[in-house]
C-alpha positions as CSV (number, residue, x, y, z in Angstrom):
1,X,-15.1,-22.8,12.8
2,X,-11.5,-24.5,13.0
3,X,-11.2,-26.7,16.2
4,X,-7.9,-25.7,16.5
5,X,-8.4,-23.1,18.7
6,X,-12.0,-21.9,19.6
7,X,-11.5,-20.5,23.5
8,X,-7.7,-20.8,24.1
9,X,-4.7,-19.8,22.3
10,X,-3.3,-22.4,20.5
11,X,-1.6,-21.9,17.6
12,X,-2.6,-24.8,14.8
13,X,0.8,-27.0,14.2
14,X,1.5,-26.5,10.6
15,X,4.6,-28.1,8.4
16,X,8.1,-26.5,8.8
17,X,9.1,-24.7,5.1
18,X,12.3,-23.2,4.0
19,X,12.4,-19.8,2.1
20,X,16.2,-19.1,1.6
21,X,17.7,-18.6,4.8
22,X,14.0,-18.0,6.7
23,X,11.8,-20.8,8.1
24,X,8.3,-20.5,8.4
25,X,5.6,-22.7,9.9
26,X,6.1,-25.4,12.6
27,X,7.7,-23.5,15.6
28,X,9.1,-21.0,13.8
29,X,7.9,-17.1,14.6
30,X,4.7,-16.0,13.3
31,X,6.2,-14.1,10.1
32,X,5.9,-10.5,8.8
33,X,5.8,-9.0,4.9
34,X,5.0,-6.5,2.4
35,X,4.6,-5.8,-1.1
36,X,6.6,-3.1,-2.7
37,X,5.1,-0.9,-4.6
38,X,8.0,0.6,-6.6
39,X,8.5,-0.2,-10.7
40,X,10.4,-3.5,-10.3
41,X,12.6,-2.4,-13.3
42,X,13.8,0.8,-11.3
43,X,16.6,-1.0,-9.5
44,X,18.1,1.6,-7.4
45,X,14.4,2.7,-6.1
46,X,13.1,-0.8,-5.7
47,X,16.1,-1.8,-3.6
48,X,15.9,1.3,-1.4
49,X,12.5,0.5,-0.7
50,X,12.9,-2.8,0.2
51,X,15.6,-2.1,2.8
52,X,13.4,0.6,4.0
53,X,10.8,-2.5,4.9
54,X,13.4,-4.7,6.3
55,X,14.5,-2.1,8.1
56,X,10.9,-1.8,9.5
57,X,11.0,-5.5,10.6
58,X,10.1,-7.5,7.6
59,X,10.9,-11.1,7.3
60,X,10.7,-11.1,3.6
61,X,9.4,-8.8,1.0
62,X,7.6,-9.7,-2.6
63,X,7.5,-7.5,-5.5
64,X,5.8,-7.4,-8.6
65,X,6.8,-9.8,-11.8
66,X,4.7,-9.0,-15.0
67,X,7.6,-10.7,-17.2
68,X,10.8,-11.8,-18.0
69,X,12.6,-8.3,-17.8
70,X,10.8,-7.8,-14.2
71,X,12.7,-11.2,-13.1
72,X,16.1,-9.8,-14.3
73,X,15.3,-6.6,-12.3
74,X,14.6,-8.4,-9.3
75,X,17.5,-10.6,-9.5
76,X,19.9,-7.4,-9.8
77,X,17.7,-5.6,-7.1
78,X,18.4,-9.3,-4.6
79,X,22.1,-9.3,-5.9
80,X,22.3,-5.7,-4.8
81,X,20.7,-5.9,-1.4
82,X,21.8,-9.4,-0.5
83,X,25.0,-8.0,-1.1
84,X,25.2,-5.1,1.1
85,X,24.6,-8.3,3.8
86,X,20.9,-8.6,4.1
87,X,19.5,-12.3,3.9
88,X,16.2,-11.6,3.5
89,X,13.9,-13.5,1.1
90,X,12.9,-12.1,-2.2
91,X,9.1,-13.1,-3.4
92,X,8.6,-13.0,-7.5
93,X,4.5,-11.9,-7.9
94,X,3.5,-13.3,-11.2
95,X,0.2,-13.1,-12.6
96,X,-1.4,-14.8,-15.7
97,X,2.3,-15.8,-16.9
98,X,3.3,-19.2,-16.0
99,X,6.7,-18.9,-18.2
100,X,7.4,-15.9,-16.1
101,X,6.5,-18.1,-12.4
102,X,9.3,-20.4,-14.4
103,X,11.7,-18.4,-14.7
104,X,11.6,-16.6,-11.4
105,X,11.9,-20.1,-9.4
106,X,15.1,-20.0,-10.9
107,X,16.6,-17.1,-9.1
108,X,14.3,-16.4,-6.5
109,X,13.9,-17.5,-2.7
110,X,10.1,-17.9,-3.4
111,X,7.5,-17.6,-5.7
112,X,3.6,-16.5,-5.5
113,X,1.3,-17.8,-8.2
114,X,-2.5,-17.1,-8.4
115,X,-4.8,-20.2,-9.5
116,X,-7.1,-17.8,-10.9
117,X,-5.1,-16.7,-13.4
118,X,-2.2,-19.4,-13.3
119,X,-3.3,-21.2,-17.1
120,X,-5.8,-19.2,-19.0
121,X,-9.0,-20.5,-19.6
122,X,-9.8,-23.2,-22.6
123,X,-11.8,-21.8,-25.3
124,X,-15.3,-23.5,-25.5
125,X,-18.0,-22.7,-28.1
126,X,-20.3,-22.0,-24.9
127,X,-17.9,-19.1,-23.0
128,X,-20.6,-19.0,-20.0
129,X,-20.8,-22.7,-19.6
130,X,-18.6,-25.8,-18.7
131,X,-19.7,-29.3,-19.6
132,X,-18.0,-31.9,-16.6
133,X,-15.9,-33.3,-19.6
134,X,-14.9,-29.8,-20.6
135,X,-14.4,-29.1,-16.4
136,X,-11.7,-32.3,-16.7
137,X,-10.2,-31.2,-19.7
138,X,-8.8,-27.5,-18.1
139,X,-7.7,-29.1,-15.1
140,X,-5.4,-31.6,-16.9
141,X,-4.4,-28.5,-18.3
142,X,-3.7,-26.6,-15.3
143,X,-1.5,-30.1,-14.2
144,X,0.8,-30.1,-16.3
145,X,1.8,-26.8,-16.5
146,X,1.9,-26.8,-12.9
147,X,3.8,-29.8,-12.5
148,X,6.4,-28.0,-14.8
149,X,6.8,-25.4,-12.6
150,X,7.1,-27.6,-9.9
151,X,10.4,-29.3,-11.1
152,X,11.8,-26.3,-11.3
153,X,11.2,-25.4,-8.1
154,X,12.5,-28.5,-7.0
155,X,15.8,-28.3,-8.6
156,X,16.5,-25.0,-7.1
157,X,15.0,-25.1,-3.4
158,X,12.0,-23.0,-4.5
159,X,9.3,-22.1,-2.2
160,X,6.0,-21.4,-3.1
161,X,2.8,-19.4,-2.4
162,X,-0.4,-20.9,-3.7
163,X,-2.4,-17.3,-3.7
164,X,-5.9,-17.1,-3.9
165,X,-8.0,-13.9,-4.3
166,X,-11.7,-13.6,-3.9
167,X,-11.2,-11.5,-6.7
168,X,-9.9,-13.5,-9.4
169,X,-11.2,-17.3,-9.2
170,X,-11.1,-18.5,-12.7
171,X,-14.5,-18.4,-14.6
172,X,-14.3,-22.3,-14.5
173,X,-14.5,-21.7,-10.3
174,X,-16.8,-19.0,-10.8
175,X,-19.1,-20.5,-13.2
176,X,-19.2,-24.0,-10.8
177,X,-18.9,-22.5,-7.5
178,X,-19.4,-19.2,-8.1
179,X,-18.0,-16.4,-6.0
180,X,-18.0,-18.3,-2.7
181,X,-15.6,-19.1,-0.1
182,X,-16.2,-22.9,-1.1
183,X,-15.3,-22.2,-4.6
184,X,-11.7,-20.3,-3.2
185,X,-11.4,-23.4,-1.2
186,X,-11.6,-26.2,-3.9
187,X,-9.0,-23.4,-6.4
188,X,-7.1,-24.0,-3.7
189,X,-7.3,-27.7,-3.4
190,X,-6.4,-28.9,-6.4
191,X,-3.5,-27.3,-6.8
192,X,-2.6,-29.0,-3.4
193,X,-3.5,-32.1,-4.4
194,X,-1.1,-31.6,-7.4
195,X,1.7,-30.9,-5.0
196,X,1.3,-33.8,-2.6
197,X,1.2,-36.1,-5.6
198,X,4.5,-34.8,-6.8
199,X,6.2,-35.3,-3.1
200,X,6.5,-31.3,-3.2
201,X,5.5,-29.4,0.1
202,X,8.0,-26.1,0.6
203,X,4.1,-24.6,0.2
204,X,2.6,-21.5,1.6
205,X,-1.1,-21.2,1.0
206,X,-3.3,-17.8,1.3
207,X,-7.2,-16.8,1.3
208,X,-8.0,-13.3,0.6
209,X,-10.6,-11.3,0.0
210,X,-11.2,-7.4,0.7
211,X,-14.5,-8.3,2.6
212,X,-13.3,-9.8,6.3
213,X,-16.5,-12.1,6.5
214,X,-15.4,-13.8,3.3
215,X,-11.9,-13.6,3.8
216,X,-12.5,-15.4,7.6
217,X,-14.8,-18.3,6.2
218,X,-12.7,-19.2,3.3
219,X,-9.2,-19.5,5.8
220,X,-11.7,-21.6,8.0
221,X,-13.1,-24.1,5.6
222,X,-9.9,-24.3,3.9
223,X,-8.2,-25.5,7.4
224,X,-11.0,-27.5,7.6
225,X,-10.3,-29.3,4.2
226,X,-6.7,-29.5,4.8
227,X,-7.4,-31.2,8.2
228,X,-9.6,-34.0,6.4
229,X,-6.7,-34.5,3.6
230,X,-4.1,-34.7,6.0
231,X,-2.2,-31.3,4.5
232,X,-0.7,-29.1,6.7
233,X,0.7,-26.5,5.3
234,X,1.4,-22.9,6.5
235,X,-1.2,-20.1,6.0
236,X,-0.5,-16.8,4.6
237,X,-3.3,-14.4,6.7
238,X,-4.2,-10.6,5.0
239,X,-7.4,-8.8,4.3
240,X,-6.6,-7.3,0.6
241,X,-7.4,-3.9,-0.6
242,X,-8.4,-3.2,3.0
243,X,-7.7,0.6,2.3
244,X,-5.7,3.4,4.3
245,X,-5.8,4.9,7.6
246,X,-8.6,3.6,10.4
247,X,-10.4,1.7,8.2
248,X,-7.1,-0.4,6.9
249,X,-6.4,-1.3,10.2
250,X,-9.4,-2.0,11.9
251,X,-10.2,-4.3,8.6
252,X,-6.8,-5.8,8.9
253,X,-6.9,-6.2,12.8
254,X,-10.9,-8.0,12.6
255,X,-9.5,-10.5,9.5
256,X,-6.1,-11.4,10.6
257,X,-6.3,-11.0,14.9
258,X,-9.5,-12.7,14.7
259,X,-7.7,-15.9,12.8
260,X,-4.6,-15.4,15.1
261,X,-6.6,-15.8,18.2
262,X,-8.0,-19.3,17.2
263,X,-4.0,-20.1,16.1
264,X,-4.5,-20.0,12.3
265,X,-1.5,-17.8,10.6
266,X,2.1,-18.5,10.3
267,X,2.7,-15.1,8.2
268,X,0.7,-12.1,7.9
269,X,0.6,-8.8,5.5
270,X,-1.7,-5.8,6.5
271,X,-2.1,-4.2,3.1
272,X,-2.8,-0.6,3.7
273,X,-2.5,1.7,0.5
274,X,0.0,3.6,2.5
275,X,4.0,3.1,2.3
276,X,4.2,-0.6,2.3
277,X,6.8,0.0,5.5
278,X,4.2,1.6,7.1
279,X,2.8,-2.2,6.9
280,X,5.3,-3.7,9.2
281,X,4.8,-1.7,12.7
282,X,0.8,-2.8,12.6
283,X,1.3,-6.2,11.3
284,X,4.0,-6.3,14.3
285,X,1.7,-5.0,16.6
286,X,-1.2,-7.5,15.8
287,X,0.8,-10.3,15.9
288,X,2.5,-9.7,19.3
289,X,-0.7,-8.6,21.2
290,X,-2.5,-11.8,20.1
291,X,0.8,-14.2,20.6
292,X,0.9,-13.0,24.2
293,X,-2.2,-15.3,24.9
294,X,0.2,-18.0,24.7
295,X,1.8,-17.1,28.4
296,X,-2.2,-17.3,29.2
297,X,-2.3,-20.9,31.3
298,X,-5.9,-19.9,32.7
299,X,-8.4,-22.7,30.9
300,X,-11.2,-21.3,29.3
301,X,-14.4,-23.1,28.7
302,X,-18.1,-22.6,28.5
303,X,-19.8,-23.1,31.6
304,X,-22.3,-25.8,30.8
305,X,-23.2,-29.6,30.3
306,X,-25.4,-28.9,28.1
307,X,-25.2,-29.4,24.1
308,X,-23.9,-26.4,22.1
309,X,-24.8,-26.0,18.6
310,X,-23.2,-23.1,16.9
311,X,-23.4,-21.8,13.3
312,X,-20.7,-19.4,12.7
313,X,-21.8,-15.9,10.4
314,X,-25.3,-16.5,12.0
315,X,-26.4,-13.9,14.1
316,X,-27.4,-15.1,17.7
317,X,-31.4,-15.3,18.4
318,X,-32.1,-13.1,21.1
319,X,-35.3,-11.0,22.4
320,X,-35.5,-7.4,21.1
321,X,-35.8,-4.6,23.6
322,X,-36.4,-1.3,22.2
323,X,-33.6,-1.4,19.8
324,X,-31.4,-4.2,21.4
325,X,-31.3,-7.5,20.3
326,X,-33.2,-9.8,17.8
327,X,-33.4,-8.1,14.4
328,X,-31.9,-5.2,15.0
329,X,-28.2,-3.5,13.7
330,X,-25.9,-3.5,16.9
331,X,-25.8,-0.6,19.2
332,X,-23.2,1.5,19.8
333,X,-22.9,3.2,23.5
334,X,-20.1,5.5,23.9
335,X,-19.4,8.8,26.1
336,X,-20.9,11.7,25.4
337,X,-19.1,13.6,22.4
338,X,-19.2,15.9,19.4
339,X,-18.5,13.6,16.3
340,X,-18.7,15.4,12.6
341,X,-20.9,12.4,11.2
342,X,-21.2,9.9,14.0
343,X,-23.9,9.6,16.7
344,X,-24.1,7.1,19.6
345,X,-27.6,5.1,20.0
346,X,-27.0,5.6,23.8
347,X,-25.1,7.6,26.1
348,X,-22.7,6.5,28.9
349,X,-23.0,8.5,31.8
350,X,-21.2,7.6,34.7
351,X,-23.2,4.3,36.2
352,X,-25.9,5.0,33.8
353,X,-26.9,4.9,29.9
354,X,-29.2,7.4,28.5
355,X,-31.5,6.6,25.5
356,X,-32.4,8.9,23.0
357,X,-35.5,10.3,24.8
358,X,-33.1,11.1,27.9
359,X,-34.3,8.2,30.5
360,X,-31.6,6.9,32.2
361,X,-31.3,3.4,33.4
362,X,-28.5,2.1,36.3
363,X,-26.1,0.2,35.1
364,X,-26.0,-2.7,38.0
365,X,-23.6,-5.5,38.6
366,X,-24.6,-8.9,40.4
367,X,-23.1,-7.4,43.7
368,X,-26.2,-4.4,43.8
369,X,-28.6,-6.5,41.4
370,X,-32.0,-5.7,43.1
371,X,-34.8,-8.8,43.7
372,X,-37.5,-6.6,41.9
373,X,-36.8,-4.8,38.5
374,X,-39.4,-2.2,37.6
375,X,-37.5,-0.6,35.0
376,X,-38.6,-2.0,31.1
377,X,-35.1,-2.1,30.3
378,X,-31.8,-3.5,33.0
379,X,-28.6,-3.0,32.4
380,X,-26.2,-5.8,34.0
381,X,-22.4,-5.9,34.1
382,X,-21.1,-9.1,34.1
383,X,-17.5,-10.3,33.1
384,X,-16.9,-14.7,32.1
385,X,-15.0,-15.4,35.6
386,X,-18.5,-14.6,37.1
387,X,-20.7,-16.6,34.9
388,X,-22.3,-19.4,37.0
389,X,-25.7,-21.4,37.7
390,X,-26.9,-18.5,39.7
391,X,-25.7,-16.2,37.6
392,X,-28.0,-17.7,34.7
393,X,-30.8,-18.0,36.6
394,X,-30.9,-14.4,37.2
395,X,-30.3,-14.4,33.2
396,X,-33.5,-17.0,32.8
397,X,-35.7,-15.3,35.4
398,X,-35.6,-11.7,33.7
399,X,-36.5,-10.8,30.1
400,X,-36.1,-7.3,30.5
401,X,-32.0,-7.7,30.6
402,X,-29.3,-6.2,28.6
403,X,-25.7,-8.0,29.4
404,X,-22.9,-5.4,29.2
405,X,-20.2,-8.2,28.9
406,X,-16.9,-7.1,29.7
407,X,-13.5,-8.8,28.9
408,X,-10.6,-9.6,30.7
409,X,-7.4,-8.8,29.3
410,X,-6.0,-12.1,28.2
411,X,-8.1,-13.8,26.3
412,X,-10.7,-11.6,25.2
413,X,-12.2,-13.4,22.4
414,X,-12.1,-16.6,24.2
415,X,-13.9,-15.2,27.2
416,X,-16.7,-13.4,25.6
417,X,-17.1,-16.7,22.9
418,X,-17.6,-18.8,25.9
419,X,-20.1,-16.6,28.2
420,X,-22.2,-16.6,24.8
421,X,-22.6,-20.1,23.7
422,X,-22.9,-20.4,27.3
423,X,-25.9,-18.6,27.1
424,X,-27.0,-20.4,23.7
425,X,-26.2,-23.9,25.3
426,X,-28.7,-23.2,28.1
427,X,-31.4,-21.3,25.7
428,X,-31.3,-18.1,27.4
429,X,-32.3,-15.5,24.6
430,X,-30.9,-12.4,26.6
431,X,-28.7,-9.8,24.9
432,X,-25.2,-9.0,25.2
433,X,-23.5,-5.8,24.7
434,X,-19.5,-6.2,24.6
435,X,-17.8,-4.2,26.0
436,X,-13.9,-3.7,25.8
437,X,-12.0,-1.7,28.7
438,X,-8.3,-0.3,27.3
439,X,-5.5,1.4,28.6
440,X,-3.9,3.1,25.6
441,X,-2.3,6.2,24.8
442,X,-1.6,5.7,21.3
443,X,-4.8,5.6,18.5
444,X,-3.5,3.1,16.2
445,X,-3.3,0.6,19.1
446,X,-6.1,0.9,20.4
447,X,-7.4,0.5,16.5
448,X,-5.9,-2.6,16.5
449,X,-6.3,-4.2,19.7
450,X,-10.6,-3.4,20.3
451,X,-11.1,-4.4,16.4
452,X,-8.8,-7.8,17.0
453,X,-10.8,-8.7,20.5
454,X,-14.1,-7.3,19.4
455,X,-14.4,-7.6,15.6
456,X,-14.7,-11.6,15.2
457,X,-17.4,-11.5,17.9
458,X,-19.6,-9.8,15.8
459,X,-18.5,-11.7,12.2
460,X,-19.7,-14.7,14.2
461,X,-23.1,-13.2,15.1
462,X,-22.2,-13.2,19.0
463,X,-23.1,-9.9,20.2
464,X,-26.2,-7.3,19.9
465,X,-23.6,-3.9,20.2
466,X,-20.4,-2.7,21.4
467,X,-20.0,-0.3,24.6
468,X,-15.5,1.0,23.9
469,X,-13.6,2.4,27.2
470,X,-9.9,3.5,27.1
471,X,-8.3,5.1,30.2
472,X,-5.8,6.9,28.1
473,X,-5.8,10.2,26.4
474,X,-7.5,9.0,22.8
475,X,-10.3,11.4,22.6
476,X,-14.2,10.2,22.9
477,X,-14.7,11.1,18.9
478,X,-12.1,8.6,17.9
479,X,-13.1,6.0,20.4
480,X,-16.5,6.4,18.5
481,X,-15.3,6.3,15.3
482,X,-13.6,3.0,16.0
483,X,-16.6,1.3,17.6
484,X,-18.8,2.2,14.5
485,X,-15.4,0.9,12.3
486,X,-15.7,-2.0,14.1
487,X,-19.2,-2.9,13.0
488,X,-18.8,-1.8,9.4
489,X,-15.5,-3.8,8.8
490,X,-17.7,-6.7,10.7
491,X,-20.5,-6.7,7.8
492,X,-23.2,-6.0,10.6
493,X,-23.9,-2.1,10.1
494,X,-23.3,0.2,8.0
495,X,-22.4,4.0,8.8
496,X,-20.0,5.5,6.5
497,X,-18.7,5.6,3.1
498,X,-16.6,2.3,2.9
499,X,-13.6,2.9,0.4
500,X,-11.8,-0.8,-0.7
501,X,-8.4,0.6,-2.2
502,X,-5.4,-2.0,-2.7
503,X,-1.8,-0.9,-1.5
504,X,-0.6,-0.3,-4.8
505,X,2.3,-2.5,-6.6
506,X,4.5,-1.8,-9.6
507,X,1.1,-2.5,-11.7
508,X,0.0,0.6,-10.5
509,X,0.8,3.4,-13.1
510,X,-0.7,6.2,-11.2
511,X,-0.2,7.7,-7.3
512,X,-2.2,5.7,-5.4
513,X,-2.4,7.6,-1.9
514,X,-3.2,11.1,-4.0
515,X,-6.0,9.3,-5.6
516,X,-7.4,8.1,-2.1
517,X,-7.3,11.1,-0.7
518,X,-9.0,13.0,-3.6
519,X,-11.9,10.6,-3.6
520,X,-12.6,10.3,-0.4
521,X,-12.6,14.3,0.1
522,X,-15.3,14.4,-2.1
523,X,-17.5,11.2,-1.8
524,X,-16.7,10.7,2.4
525,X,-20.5,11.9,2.7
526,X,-22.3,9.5,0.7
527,X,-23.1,7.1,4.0
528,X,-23.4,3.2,3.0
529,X,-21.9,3.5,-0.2
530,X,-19.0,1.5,-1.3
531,X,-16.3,2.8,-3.9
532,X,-13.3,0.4,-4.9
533,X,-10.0,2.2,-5.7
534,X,-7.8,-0.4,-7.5
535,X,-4.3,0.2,-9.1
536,X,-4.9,-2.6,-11.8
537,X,-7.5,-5.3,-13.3
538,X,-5.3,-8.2,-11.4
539,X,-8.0,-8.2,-8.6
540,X,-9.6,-4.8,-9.0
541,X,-12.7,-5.7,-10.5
542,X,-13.0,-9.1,-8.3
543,X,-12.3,-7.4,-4.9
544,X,-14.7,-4.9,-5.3
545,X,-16.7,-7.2,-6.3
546,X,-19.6,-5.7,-4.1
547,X,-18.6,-2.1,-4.6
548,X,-21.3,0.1,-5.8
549,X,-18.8,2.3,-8.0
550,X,-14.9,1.5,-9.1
551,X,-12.1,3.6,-9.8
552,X,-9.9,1.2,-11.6
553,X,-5.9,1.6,-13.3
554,X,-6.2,0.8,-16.9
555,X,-2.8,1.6,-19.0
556,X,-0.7,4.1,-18.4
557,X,-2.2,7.8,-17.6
558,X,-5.6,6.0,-17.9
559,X,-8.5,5.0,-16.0
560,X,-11.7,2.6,-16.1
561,X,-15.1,3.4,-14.1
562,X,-17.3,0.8,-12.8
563,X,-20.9,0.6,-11.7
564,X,-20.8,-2.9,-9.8
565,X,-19.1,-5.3,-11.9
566,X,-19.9,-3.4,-15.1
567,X,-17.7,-1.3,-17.3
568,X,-18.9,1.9,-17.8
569,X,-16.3,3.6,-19.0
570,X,-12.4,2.9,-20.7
571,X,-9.4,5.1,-21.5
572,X,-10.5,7.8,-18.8
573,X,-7.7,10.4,-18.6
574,X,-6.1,10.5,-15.3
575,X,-6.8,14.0,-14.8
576,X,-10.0,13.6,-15.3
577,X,-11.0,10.2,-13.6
578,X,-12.0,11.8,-10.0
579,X,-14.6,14.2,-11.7
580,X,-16.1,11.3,-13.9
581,X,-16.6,9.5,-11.2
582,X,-18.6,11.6,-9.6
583,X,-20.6,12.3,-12.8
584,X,-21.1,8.8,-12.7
585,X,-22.5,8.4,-9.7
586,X,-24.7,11.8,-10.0
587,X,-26.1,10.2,-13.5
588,X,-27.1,6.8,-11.4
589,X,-28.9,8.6,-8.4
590,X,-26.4,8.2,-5.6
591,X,-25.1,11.7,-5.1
592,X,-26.2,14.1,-2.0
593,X,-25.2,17.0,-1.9
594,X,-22.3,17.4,1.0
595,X,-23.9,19.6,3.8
596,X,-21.9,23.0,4.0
C-alpha cells in the first residue's frame, strides 16, 4: 500500500505539468475529463459534443485518433471550439500508430500513447517466446521510436499521457510478466525511464484495468516504483469499461475514491458507457467528497504499540460464527425489504438482527454491554473514537463477538483502516461488520459516497460484511442493491450478472447504450456470470480478460463473440449479434431459463 496516505488525507506531492493553458499535478486542482465518443471526422458533431462536456465541468477532453485524417479533424474541431473562446485542452488518442502520436503532438495540447500497442512487436521465429537478447532487441526498438516522438513534443510544448491498459500489455509484457499488475508496472517504467533520460517530464501516467482489484494494485506498486526512482509524475485515476448505471459508478467510486482517499490522483475519468457528459457530474462528485478530508485536522492513527503487519488484497484472519467471519463471503444486513433478485443474510430490525431461522440477537453498544453473554452470537456497536485498552479487552475476552463498526463522517476509510489493524496489531481474531450511516436524498450519491468509504475496505480484506443506513428517502431495495454492488465491484462476492462494457469512442461503429441495454434485458438472470460488451479490439478482448462471454465491435455493421479469451465467432451481423450470443452461451451450458 502507498505510504502516502494510509489513515489521513494527504494528497501525494506530484510534479507540476502544463497542458496548454491547464496545469495539472503539484497544487493544482484534482482534474476532470472524458472521452468523446463521436466520429472524430464529423466536425460539427464532435465539436458540439465536446462543448456539451466542458459545459459539464471538464478540464479537458480526448478524442479518438486512428490516423492522419482524424488529427486534421481534431485540429479543425480545436480551431473551431477554441475559437468560439474556450481554452480547454484537446487530447489526440492514438493507438498502434506511432506516425499518427507524431503528428498529433504537433497540433495538439496533449497526446495519449498506449505502450502496449505503441511499436508493434518484432517478428521471432518462436511467436510465443522471447529469448533475453530478443527481450533487448524490441526495447531498443521501442526507444527510438519513442525518443522521436519525444522531440517533437518538445519543440511544441506537448504533453503526454503514458496509458496503460490491463488489457493490452504487449505480448513481450505478457509473455514475461504476464497479465499482472507488476507486468503494467514495469510497461510503464521503461517508458519513464526513456523520458527522464531525455530531460522530458510534461508526463501524465495512468493504470487501468476494468477489474478494481487490479486496477488499485497496479496504481499502488507503480507509486511505489516511482517513489524508489525518484519520479514523480502525476497519475491519471479511472476504472475502464466499468459499465453503465449503478454498477459504473459504484466500480468507479471503489477504484478511483479508494486511491483519492490515500491522496493518489491528480485527474480522474469515470467511464460509464453512458453520454460521456454524463461523466463529469460523478467524477465531480467523487472528487469533492473525498477532497473535503483535507479540512479534516483530527489525527488518525491505530491505537497500539504493538507491531502491525499488513498484506493488502489478503483477507483478514478472523473466527467464523455461523456465517461470519473466517472463510466465509461477506454478509450483507440491511432492512427488511422486497428486492426482485436480492436477499439480505440478516435482517435489521430496530436494535436487533434477525438470522434466517428468525432468532433475534440485541444489537448492544459498550454503554449496555452486559458482564455475562449467553447468547452464541453478540452483536457490538462500536465506532474508532471509542477504541481503547478496555475496549479490546472486552474484544479479547469474548469469542462469540460480531463488531458492527460504524464510521464517522470525515474520514471513513481512515477510521475503519485503523480500528482494524488495530485489531490485527493486538491479535484479536474478532469480526467486523462495517457499517456506513448516510444522509442522502439523491441515489447516485449515495452510490458514490458508501462504495468510495466502503469499497477499498473490502479490496484490502478488512471487513467480514457491510450493514448500509441512509436517513433520506432512497428506498430499502436500492440501499440493498448497492451494498451487494459493493461487494461485487470489491471481487469478494458475487451476486449478479456483472456486465464490463467500455464507454464507447469514435472506434465504436455501432450504438453502444442500445446494445447494453439489449443484453442485459436478456442475460441480467444469469447470476455470477460475466459478459464484456466492447466497442472495439483496442482493449476489448484484454479488459474482459476474465469475462466468461464477449460481445466485441469488429468492422463496421459487424460483430465478434468470445468465450473467455477465445474467438468463437467473426463477421457477426449486427442485427444478429445479441441472439448469437445467447446461442452461444445456451451451446456452452450457461443458460437458465429466466423465471416468468
Amino acid at each position: 500500500m502507498c505510504k502516502s496516505s494510509v489513515y489521513n488525507y494527504s494528497r501525494r506531492l506530484t510534479k507540476e505539468i502544463r497542458i496548454g493553458d491547464l496545469t495539472m499535478g503539484g497544487s493544482a486542482p484534482i482534474r476532470l475529463q472524458s472521452m468523446a465518443n463521436t466520429n472524430t471526422n464529423d466536425v460539427e458533431g464532435s465539436a458540439a459534443q465536446f462543448v456539451r462536456i466542458v459545459e459539464a465541468g471538464a478540464d479537458l477532453v480526448r478524442l479518438t485518433t486512428q490516423g492522419q485524417k482524424e488529427v486534421d479533424s481534431l485540429k479543425m474541431i480545436r480551431d473551431k471550439v477554441h475559437g468560439e473562446g474556450s481554452v480547454v485542452p484537446f487530447v489526440a488518442d492514438v493507438h498502434f500508430n506511432a506516425n499518427v502520436a507524431d503528428y498529433a503532438a504537433q497540433f495538439l495540447e496533449k497526446v495519449r500513447i498506449n505502450p502496449g500497442n505503441y511499436v508493434s512487436s518484432i517478428k521471432t521465429q518462436k511467436p510465443n517466446e522471447y529469448s533475453d537478447e530478443e527481450y533487448q532487441q524490441e526495447f531498443l526498438k521501442i526507444k527510438s521510436r519513442f525518443v522521436d516522438f519525444l522531440n517533437v513534443c518538445k519543440k511544441h510544448n506537448t504533453a503526454i499521457r503514458i496509458g496503460v491498459n490491463h488489457g493490452s500489455l504487449s505480448e513481450r509484457m505478457l509473455l514475461k510478466w504476464g497479465n499482472t499488475a507488476e507486468g503494467m508496472v514495469e510497461s510503464c517504467m521503461e517508458f519513464l525511464r526513456i523520458c527522464r533520460e531525455e530531460d522530458f517530464d510534461n508526463v501524465v501516467i495512468s493504470m487501468k484495468a476494468s477489474n478494481t482489484v487490479m486496477m488499485i494494485q497496479s496504481v499502488r506498486l507503480l507509486v511505489e516504483q516511482m517513489d524508489k526512482e525518484g519520479f514523480d509524475f502525476p497519475i491519471h485515476l479511472g476504472v475502464t469499461e466499468a459499465g453503465d448505471g449503478e454498477d459504473g459508478r459504484i466500480k468507479s467510486a471503489i477504484g478511483i475514491g479508494g486511491l483519492l482517499a490515500e491522496g493518489i490522483g491528480d485527474t480522474i475519468r469515470v467511464s460509464l458507457s453512458e453520454a460521456p457528459e454524463a461523466e463529469i457530474p460523478v467524477a465531480k462528485l467523487l472528487r469533492d467528497y473525498i477532497a473535503a478530508r483535507a479540512e479534516n485536522k483530527t489525527q488518525i492513527a491505530p491505537k497500539t504499540s504493538k507491531k502491525l503487519e499488513v498484506k493488502p488484497f489478503t483477507r483478514r484472519k478472523t473466527y467464523r460464527i455461523k456465517n461470519i467471519g473466517d472463510d466465509s463471503l461477506p454478509v450483507v444486513i440491511s432492512k427488511p425489504c422486497k428486492h426482485n433478485t436480492l436477499k439480505p443474510d440478516y435482517i435489521l430490525e430496530g436494535s436487533y438482527i434477525v438470522d434466517g431461522t428468525g432468532k433475534k440477537y440485541h444489537i448492544y453498544t459498550l454503554d449496555d454491554f452486559p458482564q455475562k453473554l449467553d447468547d452464541d452470537l453478540t452483536f457490538l456497536k462500536v465506532t474508532y473514537k471509542e477504541l481503547s485498552e478496555s475496549t479490546l479487552e472486552i474484544f479479547k475476552e469474548n469469542q462469540n463477538l460480531i463488531l458492527l463498526l460504524e464510521h464517522g463522517s470525515e474520514n471513513p476509510v481512515g477510521e475503519c483502516r485503523a480500528f482494524v489493524h488495530t485489531l490485527m496489531a493486538e491479535g484479536i481474531n474478532t469480526p467486523v461488520i462495517v457499517v456506513g450511516k448516510y444522509n442522502e436524498n439523491d441515489l447516485e450519491a449515495l452510490q458514490i459516497k458508501a462504495a468510495a468509504d466502503l469499497g477499498i475496505i473490502f479490496v484490502d480484506g478488512l471487513a467480514d460484511g457491510i450493514l448500509l443506513q441512509n436517513e433520506g428517502i432512497i428506498s430499502d431495495e436500492d440501499i440493498l442493491s448497492i451494498s451487494f454492488g459493493i461487494l461485487q465491484a470489491s471481487r469478494v462476492r458475487v451476486s449478479k450478472t456483472e456486465f464490463i462494457s467500455c464507454p464507447g469512442c469514435g472506434r465504436t461503429h455501432f450504438d453502444l447504450q442500445t446494445v447494453i441495454a439489449r443484453v442485459k434485458a436478456k442475460t441480467s438472470h444469469l447470476t455470477g456470470l460475466k459478459i464484456g460488451i466492447m466497442g472495439c479490439i483496442v482493449n476489448g478482448p484484454g479488459e474482459m480478460a476474465d469475462a466468461d462471454y464477449g460481445y466485441v465491435g469488429g468492422g463496421r455493421g459487424t460483430i465478434m463473440l468470445y468465450k473467455k479469451q477465445e474467438c468463437i465467432e467473426k463477421g457477426v451481423p449486427e442485427e444478429e449479434a445479441v441472439d448469437r450470443l445467447i446461442e452461444l452461451i445456451k451451446r456452452n451450458g450457461d443458460w437458465i431459463e429466466p423465471e416468468c
